[in-house]
KETORSE-964337 format. One record per residue: residue in one letter; x, y, z of N, C-alpha, C in turn. Coordinates in steps of 0.2 Angstrom, whole numbers, plus 2048, in hexadecimal, padded with zeros to 3 digits. Layout:
// KETORSE-964337
type, nc1, nc2, nc3, cac1, cac2, cac3, cc1, cc2, cc3
a, X, Y, Z, X, Y, Z, X, Y, Z
...
END
This chain:
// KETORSE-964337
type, nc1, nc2, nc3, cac1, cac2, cac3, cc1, cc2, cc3
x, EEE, F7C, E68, EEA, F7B, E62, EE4, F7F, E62
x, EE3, F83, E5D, EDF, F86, E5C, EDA, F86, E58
x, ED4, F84, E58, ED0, F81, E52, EC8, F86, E53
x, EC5, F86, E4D, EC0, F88, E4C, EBA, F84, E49
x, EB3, F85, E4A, EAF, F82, E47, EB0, F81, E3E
x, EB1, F87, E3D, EB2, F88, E33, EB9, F84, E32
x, EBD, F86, E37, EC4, F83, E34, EC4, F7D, E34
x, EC2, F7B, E3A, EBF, F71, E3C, EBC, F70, E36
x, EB6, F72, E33, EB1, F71, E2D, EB5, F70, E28
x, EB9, F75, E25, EBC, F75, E1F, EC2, F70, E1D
x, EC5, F71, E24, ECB, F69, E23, EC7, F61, E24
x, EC3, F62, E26, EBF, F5B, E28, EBB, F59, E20
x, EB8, F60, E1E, EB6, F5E, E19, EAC, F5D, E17
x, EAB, F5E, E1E, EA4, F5E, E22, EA2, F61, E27
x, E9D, F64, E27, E9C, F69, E2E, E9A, F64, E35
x, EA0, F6A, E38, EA0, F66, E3E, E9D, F68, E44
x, E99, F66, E49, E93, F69, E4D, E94, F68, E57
x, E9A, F67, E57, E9E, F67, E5D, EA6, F65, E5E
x, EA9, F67, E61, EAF, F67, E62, EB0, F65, E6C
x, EB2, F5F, E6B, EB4, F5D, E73, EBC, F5D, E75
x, EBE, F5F, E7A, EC5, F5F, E7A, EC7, F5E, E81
x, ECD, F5A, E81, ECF, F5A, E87, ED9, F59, E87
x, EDB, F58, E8A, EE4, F59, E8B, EE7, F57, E85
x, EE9, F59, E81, EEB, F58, E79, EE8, F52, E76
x, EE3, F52, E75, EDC, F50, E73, ED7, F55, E70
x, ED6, F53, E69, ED0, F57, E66, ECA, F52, E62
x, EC4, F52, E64, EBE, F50, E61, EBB, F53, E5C
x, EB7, F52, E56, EB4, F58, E51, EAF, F51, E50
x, EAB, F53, E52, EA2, F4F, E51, E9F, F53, E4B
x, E9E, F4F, E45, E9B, F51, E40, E95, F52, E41
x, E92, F53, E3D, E89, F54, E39, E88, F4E, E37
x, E8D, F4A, E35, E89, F44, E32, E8A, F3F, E38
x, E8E, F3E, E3D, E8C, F3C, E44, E95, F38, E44
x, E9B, F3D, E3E, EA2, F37, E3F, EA4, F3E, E45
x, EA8, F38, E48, EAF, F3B, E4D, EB6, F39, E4C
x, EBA, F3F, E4C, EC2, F40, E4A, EC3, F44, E4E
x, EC9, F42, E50, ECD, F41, E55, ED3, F44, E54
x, ED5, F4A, E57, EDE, F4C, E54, EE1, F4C, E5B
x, EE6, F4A, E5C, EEB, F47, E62, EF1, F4B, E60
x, EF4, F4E, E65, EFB, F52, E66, F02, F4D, E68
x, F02, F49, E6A, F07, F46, E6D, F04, F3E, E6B
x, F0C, F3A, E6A, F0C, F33, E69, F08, F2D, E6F
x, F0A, F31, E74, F06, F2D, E7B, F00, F2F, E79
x, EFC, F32, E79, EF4, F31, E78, EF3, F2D, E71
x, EF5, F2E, E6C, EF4, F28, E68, EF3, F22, E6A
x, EF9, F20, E6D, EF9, F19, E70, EF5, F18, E74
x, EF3, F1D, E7A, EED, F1D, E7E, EE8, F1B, E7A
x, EE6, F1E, E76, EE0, F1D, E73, EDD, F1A, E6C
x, EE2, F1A, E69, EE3, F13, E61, EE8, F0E, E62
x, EE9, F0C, E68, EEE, F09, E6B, EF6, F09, E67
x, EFA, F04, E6C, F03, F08, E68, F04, F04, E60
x, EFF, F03, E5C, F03, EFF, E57, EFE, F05, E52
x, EFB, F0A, E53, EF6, F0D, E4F, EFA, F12, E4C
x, EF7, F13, E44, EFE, F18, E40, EF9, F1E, E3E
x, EF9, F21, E44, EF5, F28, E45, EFA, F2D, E44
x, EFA, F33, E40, EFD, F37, E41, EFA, F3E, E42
x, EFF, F41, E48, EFE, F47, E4B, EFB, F4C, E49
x, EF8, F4F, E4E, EF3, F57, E4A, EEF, F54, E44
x, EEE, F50, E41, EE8, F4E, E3D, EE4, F4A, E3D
x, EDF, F4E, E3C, ED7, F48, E3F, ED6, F43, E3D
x, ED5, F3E, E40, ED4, F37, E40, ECE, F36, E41
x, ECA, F32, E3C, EC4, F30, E3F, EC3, F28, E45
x, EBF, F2A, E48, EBE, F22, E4D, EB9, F20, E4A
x, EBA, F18, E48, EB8, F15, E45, EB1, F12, E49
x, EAC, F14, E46, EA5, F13, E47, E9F, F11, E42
x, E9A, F0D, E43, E95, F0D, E3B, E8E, F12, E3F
x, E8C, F12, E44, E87, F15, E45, E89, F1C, E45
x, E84, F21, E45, E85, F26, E46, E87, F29, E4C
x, E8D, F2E, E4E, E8E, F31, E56, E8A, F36, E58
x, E86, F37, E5C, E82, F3C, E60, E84, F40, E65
x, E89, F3D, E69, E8B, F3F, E6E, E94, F3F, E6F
x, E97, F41, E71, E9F, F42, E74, EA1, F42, E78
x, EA5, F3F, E7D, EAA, F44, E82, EB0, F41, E82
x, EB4, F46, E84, EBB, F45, E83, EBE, F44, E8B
x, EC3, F3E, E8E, EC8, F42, E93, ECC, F42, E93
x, ED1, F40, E98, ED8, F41, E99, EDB, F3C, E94
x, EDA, F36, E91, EDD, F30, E8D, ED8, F2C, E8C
x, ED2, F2B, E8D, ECC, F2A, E8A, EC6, F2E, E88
x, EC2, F2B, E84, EBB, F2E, E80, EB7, F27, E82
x, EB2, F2C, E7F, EAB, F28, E7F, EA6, F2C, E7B
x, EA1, F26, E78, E9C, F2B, E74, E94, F28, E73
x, E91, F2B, E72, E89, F28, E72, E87, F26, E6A
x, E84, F23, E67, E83, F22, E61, E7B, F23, E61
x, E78, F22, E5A, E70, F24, E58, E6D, F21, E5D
x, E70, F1A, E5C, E6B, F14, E61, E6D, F12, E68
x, E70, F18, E6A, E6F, F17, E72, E74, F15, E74
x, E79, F12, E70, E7F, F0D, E73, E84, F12, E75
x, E88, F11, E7B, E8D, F13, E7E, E92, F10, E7C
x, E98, F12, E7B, E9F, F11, E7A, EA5, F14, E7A
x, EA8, F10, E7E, EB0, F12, E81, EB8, F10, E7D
x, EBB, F15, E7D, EC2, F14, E7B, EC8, F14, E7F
x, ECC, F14, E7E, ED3, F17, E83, ED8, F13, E86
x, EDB, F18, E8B, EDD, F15, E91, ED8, F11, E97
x, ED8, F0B, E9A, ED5, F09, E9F, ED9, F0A, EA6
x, EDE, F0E, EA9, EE0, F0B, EAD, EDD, F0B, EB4
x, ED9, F0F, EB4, ED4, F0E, EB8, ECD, F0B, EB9
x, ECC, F0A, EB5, EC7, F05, EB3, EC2, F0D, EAE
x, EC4, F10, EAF, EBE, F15, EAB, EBA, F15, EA4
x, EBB, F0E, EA1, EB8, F0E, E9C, EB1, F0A, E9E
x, EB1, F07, EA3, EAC, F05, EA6, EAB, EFE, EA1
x, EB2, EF9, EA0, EAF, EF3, E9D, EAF, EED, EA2
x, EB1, EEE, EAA, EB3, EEB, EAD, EBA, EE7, EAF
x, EBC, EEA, EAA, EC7, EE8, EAD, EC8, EEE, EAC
x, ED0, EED, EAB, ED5, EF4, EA9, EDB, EF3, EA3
x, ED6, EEE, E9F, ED9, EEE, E98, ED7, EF6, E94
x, EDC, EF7, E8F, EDC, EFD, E8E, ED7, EFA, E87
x, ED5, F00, E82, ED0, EFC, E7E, ED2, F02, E78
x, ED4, EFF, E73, ED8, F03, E6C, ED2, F05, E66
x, ECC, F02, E68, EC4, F02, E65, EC0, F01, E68
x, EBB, F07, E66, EB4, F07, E6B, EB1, EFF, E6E
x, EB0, EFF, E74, EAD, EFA, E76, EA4, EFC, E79
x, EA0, EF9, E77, E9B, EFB, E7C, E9A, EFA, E83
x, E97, EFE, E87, E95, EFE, E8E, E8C, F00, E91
x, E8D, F00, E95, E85, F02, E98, E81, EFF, E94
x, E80, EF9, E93, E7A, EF5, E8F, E75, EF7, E93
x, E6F, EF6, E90, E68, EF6, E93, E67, EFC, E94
x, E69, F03, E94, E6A, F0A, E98, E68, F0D, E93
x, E62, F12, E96, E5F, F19, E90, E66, F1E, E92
x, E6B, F21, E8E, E72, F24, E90, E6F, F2A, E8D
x, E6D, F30, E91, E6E, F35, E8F, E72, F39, E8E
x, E79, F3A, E92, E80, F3E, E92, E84, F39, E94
x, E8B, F39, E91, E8F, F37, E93, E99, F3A, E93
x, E9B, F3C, E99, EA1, F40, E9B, EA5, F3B, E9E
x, EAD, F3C, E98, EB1, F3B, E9A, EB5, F3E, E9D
x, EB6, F3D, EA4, EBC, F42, EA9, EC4, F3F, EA8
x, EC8, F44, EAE, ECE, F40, EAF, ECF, F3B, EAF
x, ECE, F37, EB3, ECE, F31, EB2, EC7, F29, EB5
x, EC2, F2E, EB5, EBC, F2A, EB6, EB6, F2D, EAE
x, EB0, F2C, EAF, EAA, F2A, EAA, EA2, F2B, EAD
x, E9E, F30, EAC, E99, F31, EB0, E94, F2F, EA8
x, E8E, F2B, EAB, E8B, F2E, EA6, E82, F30, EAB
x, E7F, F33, EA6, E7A, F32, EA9, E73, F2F, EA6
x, E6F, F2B, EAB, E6A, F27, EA8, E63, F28, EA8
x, E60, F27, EA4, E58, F27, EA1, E54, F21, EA7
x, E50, F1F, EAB, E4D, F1C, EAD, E46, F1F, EB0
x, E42, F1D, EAB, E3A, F21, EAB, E38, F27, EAC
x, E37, F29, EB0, E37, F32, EAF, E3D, F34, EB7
x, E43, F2F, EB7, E47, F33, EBC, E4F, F31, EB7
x, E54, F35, EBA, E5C, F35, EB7, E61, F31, EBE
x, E63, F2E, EBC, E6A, F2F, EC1, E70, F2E, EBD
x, E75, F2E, EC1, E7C, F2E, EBE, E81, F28, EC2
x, E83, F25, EBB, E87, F1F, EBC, E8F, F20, EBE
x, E92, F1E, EBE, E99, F1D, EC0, EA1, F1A, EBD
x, EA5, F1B, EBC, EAA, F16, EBC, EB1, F18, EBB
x, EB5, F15, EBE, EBD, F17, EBF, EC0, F18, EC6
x, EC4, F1F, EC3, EC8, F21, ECD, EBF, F23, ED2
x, EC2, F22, ED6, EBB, F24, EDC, EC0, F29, EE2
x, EC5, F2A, EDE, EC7, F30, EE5, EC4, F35, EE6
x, EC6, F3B, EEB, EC5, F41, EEF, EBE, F43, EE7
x, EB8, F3E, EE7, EB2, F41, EE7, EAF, F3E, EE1
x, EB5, F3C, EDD, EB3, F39, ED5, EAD, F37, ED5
x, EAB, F31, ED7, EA6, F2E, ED8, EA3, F2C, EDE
x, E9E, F31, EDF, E9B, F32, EE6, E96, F2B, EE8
x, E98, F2A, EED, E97, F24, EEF, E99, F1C, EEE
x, E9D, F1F, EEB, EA4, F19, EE9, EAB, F1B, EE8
x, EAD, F1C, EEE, EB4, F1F, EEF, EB9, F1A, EEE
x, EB8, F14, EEC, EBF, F10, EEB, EC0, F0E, EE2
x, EB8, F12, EDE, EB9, F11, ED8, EB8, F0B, ED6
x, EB5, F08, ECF, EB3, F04, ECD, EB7, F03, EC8
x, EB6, EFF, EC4, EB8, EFA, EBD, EB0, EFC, EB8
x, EAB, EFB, EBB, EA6, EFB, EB8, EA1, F00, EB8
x, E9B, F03, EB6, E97, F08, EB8, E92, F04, EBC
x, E93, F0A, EC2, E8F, F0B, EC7, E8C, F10, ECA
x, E86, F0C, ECC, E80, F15, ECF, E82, F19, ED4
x, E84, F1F, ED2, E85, F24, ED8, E80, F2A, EDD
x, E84, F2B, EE1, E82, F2D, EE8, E80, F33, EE7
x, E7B, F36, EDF, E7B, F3E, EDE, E72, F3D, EDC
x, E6E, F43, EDC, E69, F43, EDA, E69, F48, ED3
x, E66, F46, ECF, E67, F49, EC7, E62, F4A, EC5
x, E60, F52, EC4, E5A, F55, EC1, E57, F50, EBB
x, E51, F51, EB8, E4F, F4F, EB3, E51, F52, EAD
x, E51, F58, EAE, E53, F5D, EA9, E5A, F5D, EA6
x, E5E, F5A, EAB, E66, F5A, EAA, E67, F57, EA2
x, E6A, F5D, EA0, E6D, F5D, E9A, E75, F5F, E98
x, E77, F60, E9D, E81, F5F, E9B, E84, F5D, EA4
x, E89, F59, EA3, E8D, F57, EAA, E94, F56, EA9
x, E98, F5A, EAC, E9D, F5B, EAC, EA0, F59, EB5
x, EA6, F58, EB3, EA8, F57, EB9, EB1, F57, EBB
x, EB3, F57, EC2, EB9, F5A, EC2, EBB, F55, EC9
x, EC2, F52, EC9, EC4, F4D, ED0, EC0, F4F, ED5
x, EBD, F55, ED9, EBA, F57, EDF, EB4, F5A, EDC
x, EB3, F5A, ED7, EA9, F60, ED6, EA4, F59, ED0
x, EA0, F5D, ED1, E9B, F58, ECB, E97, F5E, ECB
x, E97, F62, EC3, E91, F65, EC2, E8B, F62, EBC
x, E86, F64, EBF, E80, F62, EBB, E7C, F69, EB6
x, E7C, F6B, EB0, E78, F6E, EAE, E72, F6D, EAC
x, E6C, F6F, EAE, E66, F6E, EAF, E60, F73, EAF
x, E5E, F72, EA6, E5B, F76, EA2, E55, F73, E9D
x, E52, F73, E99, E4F, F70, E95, E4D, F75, E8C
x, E4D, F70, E88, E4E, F74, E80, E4D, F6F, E7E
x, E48, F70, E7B, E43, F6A, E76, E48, F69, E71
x, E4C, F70, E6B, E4E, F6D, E67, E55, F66, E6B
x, E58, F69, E6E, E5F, F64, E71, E5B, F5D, E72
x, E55, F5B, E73, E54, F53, E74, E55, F4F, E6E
x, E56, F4A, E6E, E5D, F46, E69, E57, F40, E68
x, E54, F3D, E63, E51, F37, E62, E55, F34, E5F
x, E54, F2D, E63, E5A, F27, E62, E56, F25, E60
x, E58, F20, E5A, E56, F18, E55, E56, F13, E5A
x, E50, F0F, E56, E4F, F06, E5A, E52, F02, E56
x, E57, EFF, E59, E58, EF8, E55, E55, EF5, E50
x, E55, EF1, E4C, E50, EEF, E4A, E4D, EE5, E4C
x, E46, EE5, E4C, E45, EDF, E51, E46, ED9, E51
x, E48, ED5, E57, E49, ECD, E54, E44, EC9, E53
x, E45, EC7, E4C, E40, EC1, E4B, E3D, EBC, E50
x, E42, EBA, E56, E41, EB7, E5C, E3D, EB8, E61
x, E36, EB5, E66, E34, EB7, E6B, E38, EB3, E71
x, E3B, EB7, E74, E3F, EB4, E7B, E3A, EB0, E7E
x, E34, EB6, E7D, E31, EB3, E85, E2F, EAB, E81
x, E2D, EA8, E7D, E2B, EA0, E78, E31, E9C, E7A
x, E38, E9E, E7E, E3D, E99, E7F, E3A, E96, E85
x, E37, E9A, E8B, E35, E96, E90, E32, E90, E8E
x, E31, E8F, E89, E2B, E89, E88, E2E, E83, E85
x, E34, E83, E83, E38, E7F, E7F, E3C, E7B, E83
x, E3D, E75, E83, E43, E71, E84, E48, E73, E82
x, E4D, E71, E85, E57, E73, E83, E57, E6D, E7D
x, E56, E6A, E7E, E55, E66, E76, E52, E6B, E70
x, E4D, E6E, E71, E48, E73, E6B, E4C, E7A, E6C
x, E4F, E7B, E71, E53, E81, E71, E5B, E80, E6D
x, E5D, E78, E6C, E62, E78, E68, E61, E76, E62
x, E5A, E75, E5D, E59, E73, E5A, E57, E7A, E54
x, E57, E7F, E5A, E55, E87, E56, E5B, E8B, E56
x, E61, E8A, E5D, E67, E8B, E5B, E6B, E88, E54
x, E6A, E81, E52, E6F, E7F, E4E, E69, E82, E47
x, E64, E83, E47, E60, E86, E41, E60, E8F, E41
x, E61, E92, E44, E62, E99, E42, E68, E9A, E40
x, E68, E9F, E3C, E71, EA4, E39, E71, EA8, E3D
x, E6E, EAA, E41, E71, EB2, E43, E72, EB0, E4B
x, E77, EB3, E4C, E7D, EB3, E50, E7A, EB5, E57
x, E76, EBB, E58, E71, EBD, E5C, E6C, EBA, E5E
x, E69, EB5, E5B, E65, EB2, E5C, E66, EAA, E60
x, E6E, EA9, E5B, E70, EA4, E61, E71, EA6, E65
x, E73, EAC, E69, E75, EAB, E6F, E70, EAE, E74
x, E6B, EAE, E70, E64, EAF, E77, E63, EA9, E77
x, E63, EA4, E72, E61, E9D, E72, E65, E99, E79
x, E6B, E9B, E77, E71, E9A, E7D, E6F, E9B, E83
x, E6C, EA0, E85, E6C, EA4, E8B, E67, EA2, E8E
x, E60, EA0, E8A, E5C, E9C, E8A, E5C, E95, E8F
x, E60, E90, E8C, E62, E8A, E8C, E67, E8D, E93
x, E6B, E92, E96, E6E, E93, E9A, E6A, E93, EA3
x, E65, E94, EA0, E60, E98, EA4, E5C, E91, EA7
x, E5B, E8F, EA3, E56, E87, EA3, E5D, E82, EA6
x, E62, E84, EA6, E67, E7E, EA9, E69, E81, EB1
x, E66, E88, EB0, E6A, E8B, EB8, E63, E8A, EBD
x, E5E, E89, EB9, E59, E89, EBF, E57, E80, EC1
x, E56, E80, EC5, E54, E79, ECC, E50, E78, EC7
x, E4D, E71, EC8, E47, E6C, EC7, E43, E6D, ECC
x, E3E, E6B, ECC, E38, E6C, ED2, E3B, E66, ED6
x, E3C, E67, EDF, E3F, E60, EE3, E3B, E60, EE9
x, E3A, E59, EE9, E35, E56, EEF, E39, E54, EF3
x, E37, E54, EFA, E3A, E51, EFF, E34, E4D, F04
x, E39, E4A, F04, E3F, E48, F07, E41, E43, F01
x, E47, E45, F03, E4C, E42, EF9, E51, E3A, EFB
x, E4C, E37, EFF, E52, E33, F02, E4D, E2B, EFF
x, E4B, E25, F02, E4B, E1F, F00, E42, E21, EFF
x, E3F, E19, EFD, E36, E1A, EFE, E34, E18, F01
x, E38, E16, F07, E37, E14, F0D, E34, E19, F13
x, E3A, E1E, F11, E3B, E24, F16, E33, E29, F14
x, E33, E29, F0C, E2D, E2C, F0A, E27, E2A, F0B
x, E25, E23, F0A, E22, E1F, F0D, E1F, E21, F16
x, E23, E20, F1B, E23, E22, F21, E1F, E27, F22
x, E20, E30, F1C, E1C, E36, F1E, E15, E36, F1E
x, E11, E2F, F1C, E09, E30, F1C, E07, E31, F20
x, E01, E36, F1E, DFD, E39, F26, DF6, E38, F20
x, DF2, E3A, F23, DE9, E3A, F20, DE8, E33, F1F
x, DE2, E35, F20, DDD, E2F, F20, DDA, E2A, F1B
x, DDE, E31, F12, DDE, E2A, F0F, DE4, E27, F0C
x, DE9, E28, F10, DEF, E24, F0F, DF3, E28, F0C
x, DF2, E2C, F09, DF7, E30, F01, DFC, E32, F06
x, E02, E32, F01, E07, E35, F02, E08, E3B, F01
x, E0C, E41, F07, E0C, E46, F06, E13, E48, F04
x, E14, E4D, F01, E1D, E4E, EFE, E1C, E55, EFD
x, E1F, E5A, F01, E21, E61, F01, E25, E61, EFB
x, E22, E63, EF6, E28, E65, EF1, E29, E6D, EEF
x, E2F, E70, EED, E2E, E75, EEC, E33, E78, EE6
x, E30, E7D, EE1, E35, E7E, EDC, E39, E83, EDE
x, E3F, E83, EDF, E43, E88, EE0, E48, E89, EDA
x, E48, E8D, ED5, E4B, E90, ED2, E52, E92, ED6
x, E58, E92, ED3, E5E, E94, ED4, E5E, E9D, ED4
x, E62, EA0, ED8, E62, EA8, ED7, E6B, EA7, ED3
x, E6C, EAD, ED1, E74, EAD, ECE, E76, EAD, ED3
x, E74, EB0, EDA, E79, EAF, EE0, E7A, EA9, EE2
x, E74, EA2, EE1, E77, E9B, EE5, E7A, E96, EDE
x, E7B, E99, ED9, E7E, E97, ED2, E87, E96, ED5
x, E89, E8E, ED3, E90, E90, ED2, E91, E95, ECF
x, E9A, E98, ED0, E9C, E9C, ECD, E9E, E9A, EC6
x, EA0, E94, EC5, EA0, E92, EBE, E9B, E98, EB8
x, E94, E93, EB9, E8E, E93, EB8, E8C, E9B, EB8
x, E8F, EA2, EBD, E8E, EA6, EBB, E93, EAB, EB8
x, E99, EA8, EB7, E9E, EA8, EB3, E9B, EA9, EAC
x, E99, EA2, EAB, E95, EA1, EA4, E90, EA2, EA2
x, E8A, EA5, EA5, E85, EAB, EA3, E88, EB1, EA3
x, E8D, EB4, EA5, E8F, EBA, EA3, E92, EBA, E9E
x, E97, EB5, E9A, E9A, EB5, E96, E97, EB3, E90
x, E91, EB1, E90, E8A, EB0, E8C, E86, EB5, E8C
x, E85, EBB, E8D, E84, EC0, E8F, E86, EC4, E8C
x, E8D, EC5, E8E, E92, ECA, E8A, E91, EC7, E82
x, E92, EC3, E80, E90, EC0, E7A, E8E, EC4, E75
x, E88, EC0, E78, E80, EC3, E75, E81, EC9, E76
x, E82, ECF, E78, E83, ED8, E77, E86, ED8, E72
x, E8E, ED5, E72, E91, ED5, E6D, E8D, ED4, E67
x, E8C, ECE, E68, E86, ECC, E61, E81, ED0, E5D
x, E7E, ED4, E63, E79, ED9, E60, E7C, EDF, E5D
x, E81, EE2, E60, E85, EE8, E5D, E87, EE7, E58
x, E89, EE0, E56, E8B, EE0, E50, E86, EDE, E49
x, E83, EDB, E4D, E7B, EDC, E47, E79, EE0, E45
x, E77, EE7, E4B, E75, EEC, E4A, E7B, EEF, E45
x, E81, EF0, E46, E86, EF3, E41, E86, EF0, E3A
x, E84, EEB, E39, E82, EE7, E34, E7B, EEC, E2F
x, E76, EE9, E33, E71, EEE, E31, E72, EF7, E2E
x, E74, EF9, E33, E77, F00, E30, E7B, F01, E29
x, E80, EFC, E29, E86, EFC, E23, E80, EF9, E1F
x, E7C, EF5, E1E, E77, EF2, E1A, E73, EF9, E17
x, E70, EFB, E1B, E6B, F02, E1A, E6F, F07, E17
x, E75, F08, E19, E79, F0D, E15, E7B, F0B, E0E
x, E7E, F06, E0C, E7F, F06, E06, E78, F03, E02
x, E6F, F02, E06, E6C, F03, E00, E69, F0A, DFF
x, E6A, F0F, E04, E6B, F17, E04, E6E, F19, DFC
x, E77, F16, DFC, E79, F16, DF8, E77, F15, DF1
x, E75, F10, DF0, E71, F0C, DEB, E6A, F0F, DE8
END
């Protein structure tokens, strides 16, 4: 396949501002931030819009997205891509867990990943996914999929999910590429290349004002808000205030037994009591089953507000 910027342009119909490609696999990342997709063979389809999807060959497909695409990469039977607002998303084959959702369910539409993460690049290889990260004025580089002969350095058995790896990564790193045994870092700086991402827009809600509430006033603002996101910090809330201890005195036995520890001279009773908060390591497994699964939620819930908000601003753009 032979393609060019102008030729790209003029069959797409918009100029196009990068071309990502990898094993009969073509990406064309527009100017206005869509990615289309041209696939060679029937099995990458299925890899990647799964088997029931009526993609036909050699013509670009768009992958369906509402925010803007900023960033691309292609690999062997999976992609991934960065959007205005920072969010990371994966597609594809999983069989190695390279999509970084935490199984090896294959995924036919973008899922997100790397919550809470400033994502400056992100490279899909063979069969793993490096990205690298923003945290205060240092980078490192995450991880996920095969870990053999070097994939991912300092995790040779490979992961399901992103993990911090065992490399040190310039500040200035601006492209990362990498091969089953090599990981290159290019490492330059160009004011115009820096990318300013969007902020979400704020929630009406102060988290830190749930500490103050009963699970009663926290289900009380649950069953009174509409928005989806909001219930489920509410949830998480209420999750939180169930997983932590009570303040406990001892000795926890008759009042007899409590009775008996009086010592001083004006008779009081003394009772070591102490608040010990539960950590997620001494939480049944239940328990933290179900803060993660409240957890994943609420992300869900936010992505989809924000996508909300977007198609909202677009069509009054329109208007």
């Amino acid at each position: 396949m032979q393609v060019t910027l102008k030729s790209a342009s003029k069959t797409l119909g918009e100029k196009v501002k990068k071309i990502e490609t990898s094993v009969g696999v073509v990406g064309f990342l527009t100017d206005t931030g869509k990615l289309h997709i041209v696939l060679q063979r029937k099995s990458e389809i299925a890899d990647i819009f799964g088997r029931d999807a009526t993609v036909k060959l050699l013509v670009p497909h768009p992958l369906p997205h509402v925010a803007k695409i900023v960033h691309c990469s292609i690999g062997d039977r999976h992609l991934g891509f960065i959007d205005e607002y920072n969010r990371a998303f994966m597609v594809g084959n999983n069989r190695y867990g390279q999509l970084g959702t935490g199984d090896r369910m294959d995924r036919s539409s973008p899922v997100q990943v790397l919550f809470n993460n400033r994502i400056r690049l992100l490279y899909c290889s063979l069969n793993h996914t490096l990205a690298v990260i923003e945290v205060g004025n240092q980078c490192f580089i995450m991880g996920t999929g095969c870990g053999s002969n070097g994939r991912l350095p300092g995790c040779p058995r490979g992961s399901v999910t992103f993990v911090k790896l065992d490399v040190k990564v310039p500040w200035s790193t601006k492209q990362i590429d990498a091969h089953k045994e090599c990981l290159f870092l290019l490492s330059c700086y160009d004011i115009k290349d820096q990318v300013e991402f969007k902020m979400p827009p704020p929630s009406n809600f102060l988290v830190e004002s749930f500490a103050l509430k009963s699970q009663k006033e926290l289900l009380i603002e649950m069953k009174r808000t509409g928005c989806w996101v909001d219930r489920m910090r509410l949830l998480e809330a209420m999750l939180e205030k169930a997983s932590c201890r009570q303040p406990v005195c001892f000795p926890l036995k008759t009042s007899d037994q409590q009775s008996s520890k009086t010592s001083t001279s004006s008779g009081s009773v003394k009772k070591e009591c102490f608040s010990s908060p539960l950590e997620n390591s001494h939480l049944p497994e239940d328990m933290i089953i179900l803060k993660e699964a409240v957890d994943h939620l609420r992300r869900t819930a936010e992505s989809d507000e924000l996508d909300k908000h977007i198609l909202y601003n677009m069509q009054e753009n329109q208007e």
